[in-house]
C-alpha positions in Angstrom: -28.3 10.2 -18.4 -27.4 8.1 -21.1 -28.9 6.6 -24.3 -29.4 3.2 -25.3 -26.3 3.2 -27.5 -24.1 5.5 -25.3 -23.9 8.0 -28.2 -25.4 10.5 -26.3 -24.5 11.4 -22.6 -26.5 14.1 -20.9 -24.7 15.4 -17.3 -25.9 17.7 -14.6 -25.3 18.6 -11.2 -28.1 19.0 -8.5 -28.3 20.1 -4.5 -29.3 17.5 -1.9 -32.4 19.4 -1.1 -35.9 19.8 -2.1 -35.2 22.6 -4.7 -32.2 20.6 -6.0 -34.8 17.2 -6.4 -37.5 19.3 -8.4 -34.5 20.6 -10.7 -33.9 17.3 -11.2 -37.5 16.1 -12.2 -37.9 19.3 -14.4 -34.5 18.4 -16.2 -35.3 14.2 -16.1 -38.9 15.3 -17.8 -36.9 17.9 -20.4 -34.0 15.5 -21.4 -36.5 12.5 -21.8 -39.1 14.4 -24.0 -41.7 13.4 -21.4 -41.3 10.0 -21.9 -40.1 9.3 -18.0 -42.2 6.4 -18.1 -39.3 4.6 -20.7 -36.6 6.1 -17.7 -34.7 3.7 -15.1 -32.6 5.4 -12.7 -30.0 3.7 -11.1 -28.6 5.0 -7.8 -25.6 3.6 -5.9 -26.0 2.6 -2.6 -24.4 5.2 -0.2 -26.4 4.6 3.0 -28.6 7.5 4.4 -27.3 9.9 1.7 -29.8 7.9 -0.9 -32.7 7.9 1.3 -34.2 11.3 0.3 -33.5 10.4 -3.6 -34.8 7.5 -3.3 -38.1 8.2 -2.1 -38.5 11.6 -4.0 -38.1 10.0 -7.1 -40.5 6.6 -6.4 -43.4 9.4 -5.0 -42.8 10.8 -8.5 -43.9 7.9 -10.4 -40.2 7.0 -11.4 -38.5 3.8 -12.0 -35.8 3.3 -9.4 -33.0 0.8 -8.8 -30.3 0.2 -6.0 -27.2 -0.6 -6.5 -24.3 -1.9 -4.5 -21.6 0.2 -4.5 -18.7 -2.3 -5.0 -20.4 -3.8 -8.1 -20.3 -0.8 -10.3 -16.8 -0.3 -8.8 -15.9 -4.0 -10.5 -17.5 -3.0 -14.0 -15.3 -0.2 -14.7 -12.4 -0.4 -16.7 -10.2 2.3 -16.5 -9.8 3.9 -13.2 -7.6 6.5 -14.1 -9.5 9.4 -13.5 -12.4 10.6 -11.1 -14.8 12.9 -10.6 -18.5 13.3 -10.4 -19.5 13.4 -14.0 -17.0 10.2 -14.7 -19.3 8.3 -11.8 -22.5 9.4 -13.0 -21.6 7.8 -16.7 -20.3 4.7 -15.1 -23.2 4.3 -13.1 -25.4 4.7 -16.1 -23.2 2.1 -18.2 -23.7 -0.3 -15.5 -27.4 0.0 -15.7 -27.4 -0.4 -19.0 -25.3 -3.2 -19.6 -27.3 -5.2 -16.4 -30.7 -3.8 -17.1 -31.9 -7.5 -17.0 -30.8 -8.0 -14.1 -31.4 -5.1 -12.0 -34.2 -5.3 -9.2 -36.5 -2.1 -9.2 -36.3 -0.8 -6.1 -39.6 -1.0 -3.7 -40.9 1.4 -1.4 -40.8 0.1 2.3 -44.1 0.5 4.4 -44.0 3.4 6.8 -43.8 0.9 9.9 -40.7 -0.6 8.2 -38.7 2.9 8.0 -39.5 3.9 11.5 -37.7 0.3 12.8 -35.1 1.1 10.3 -34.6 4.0 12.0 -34.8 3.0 15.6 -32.4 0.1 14.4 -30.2 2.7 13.6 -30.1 4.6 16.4 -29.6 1.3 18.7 -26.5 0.5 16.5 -24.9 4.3 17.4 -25.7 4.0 21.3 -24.0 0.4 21.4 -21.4 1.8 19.8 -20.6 4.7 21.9 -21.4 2.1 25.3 -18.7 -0.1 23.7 -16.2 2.3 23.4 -16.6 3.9 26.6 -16.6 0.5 27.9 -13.8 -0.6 26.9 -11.9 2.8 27.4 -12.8 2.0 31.4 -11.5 -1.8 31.1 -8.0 -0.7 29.3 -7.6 1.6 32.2 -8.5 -0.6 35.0 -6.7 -3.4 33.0 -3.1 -1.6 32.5 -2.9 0.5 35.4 0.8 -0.5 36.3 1.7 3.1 38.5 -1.2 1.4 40.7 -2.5 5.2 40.7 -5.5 5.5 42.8 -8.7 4.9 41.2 -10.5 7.9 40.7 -14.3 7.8 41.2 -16.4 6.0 38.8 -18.1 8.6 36.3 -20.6 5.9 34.6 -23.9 8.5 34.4 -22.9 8.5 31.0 -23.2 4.8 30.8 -26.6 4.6 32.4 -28.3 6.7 30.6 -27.0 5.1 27.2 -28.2 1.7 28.6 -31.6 3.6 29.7 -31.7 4.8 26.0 -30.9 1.6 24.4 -33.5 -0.1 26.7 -36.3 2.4 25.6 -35.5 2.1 22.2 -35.9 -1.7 22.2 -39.4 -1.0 24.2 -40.8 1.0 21.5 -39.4 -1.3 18.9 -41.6 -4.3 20.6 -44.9 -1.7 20.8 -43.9 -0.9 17.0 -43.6 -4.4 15.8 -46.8 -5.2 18.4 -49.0 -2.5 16.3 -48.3 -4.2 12.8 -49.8 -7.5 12.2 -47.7 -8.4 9.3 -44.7 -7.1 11.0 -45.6 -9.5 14.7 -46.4 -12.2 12.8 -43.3 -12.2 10.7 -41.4 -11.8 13.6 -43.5 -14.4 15.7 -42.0 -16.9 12.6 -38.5 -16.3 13.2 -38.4 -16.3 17.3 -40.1 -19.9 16.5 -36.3 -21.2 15.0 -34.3 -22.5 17.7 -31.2 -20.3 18.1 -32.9 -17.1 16.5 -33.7 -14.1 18.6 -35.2 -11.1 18.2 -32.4 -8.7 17.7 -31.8 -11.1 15.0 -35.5 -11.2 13.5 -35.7 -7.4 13.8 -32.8 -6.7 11.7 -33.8 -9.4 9.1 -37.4 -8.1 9.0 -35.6 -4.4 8.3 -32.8 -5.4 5.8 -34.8 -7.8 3.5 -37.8 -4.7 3.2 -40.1 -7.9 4.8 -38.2 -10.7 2.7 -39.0 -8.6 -0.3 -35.6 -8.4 -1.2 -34.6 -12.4 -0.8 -37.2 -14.5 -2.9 -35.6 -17.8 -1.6 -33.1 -19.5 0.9 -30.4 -19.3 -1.8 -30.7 -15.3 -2.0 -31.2 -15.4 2.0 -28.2 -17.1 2.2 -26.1 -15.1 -0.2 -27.1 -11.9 1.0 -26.3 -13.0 4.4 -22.5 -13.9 3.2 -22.8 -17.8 4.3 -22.8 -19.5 0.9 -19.6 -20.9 -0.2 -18.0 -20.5 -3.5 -15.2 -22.2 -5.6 -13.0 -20.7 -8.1 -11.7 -22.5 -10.5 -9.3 -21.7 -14.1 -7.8 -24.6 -16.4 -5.5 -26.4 -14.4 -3.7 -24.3 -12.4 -6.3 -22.8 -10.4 -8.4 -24.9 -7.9 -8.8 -22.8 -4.6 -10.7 -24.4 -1.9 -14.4 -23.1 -1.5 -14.7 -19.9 0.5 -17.0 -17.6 1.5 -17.5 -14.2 -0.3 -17.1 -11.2 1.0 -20.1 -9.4 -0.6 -22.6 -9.7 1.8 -24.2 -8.0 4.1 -22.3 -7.7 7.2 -25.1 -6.9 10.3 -26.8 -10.1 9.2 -23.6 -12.0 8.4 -22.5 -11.2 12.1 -26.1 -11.7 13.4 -26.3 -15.2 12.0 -22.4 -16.0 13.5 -24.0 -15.1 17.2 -26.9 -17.2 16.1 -24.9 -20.2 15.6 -23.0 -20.0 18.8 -25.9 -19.4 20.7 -27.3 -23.1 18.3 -24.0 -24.7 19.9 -24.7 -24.1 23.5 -28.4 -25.5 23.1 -27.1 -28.7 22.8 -29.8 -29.5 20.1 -29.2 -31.1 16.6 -27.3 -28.3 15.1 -24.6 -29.0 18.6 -24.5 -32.5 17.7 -23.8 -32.3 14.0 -21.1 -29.4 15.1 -19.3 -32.0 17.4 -19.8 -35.0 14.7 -18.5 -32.8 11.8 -15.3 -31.8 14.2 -14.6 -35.5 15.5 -14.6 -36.1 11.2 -11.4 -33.5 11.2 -13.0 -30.4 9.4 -12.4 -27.1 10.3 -14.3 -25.6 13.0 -15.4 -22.3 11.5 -16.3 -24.0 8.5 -18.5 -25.9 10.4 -19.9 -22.8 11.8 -20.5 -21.5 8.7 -22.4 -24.2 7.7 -24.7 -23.5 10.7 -25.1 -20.3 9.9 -26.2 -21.3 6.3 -28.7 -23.4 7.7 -30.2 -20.5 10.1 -30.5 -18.5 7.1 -32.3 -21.2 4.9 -34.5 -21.8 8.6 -35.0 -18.0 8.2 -36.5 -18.2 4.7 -38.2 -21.3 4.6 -40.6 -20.5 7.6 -41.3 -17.1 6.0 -42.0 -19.0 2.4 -44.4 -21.6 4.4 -45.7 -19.1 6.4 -45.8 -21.5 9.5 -43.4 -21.9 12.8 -40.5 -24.0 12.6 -41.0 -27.6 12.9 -38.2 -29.7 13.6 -39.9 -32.6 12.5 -41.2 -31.2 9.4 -40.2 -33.6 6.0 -39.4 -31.1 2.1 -42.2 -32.7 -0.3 -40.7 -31.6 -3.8 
């Protein structure tokens, strides 16, 4: 914990457990003089690790922010030295000095944390069926003894695809069961190109578009918007994409856009027009996939299906 004038720099170590969270409220309520209403608690984004913290300290009545790692990584200066008590103070100087900036961090609904977590699960089963996968095609693929095949121990395989399968069954009766959740998800299968592996994951990662509050955000979370850097004279790199972003959607999105070029629809057509012009086909793609991502936001912002026809009235 740290002052508003970094004069004074309070420090303490606590379990990841339910013992080591109340320590931490009974210390947050001692250091603070009570006054844990004046408190805002950044955490940095570690994955499943913040989870518990996270909601402990909301359910408490606490004011909570996430915070991508990388970022406070960037705003340190001297990276000499490091250990716990060195993170937590540049943690706590990063919230500080971007307390204006800092989102507070929202609560998602029940229905939203169990898709998170069948999401989650998916993604580790397609993992393990990729690798096992492609284990059997490097055999088959470089057997140059010509040894004689052995017989084909896939059990393992089915019953991952069986799993995956189920999972993406009670993912439908989960989103079927929530009326915000089907009809936010009945918005984005309406964009041509989008499907729902690809609405799920958006519906999941923006907390319900909470998180993005336009198609600029949409797009720059998603890692599609271009940006140009420029110094004096001597500097004048050509625009590229950054690589902050968030990489599921970002390679969600890519799919999305290869899936818009087979459809032969308007998005195919200004691909092939753009490339007959001489520009560079993945930054063509890109473009695409910028567009999806505005598509994405806009029908949620309208709260009405895509319509290809439709005509922006500022």
């Amino acid at each position: 914990m740290i002052n508003g004038e970094k004069s004074v720099v309070h420090h303490q170590r606590f379990d990841q457990s339910k013992q080591g969270f109340a320590e931490l409220r009974k210390w947050l309520i001692k250091i603070s003089g009570k006054q844990t209403g004046q408190l805002l608690i950044c955490v940095e984004n570690t994955g499943l690790y913040d989870d518990a913290l996270l909601y402990f300290l909301t359910e408490k009545g606490f004011t909570v922010c996430l915070e991508n790692a990388a970022k406070i990584k960037a705003s340190i200066r001297d990276r000499r030295a490091k250990n716990d008590q060195l993170d937590a103070r540049h943690i706590a100087i990063y919230a500080l000095r971007h307390v204006d900036e800092l989102e507070v961090w929202q609560k998602p609904r029940a229905v939203v944390d169990q898709l998170k977590q069948l999401l989650a699960a998916r993604a580790t089963l397609l993992g393990h069926l990729t690798s096992i996968n492609q284990a059997q095609k490097e055999i088959e693929g470089f057997n140059w003894a010509k040894l004689k095949k052995t017989k084909n121990y896939d059990a393992g395989i089915k019953g991952l695809r069986k799993d995956i399968e189920q999972i993406e069954a009670d993912i439908w009766e989960l989103i079927k069961s929530d009326q915000a959740l089907y009809k936010m998800f009945m918005l984005l299968l309406s964009i041509p190109a989008i499907g729902k592996i690809t609405a799920w994951h958006f519906i999941c990662y923006t907390n319900e578009f909470k998180r993005v509050k336009s198609g600029k955000n949409s797009s720059s979370y998603c890692g599609v918007v271009p940006f140009k850097e420029t110094s004096g004279t001597t500097r004048n790199t050509p625009t590229r994409i950054s690589q902050e972003a968030n990489r599921t959607l970002k390679k969600l999105l890519h799919l999305c856009a290869l899936t818009a070029l087979k459809m032969k629809g308007e998005l195919a057509m200004y691909y092939q027009r753009k490339i007959a012009e001489g520009k560079h086909a993945l930054k063509v793609i890109n473009a695409i996939r910028n567009t999806l991502a505005l598509r994405i936001a806009a029908v949620i912002r309208n709260d009405e299906p895509y319509n290809e026809n439709y005509i922006y009235q500022p």
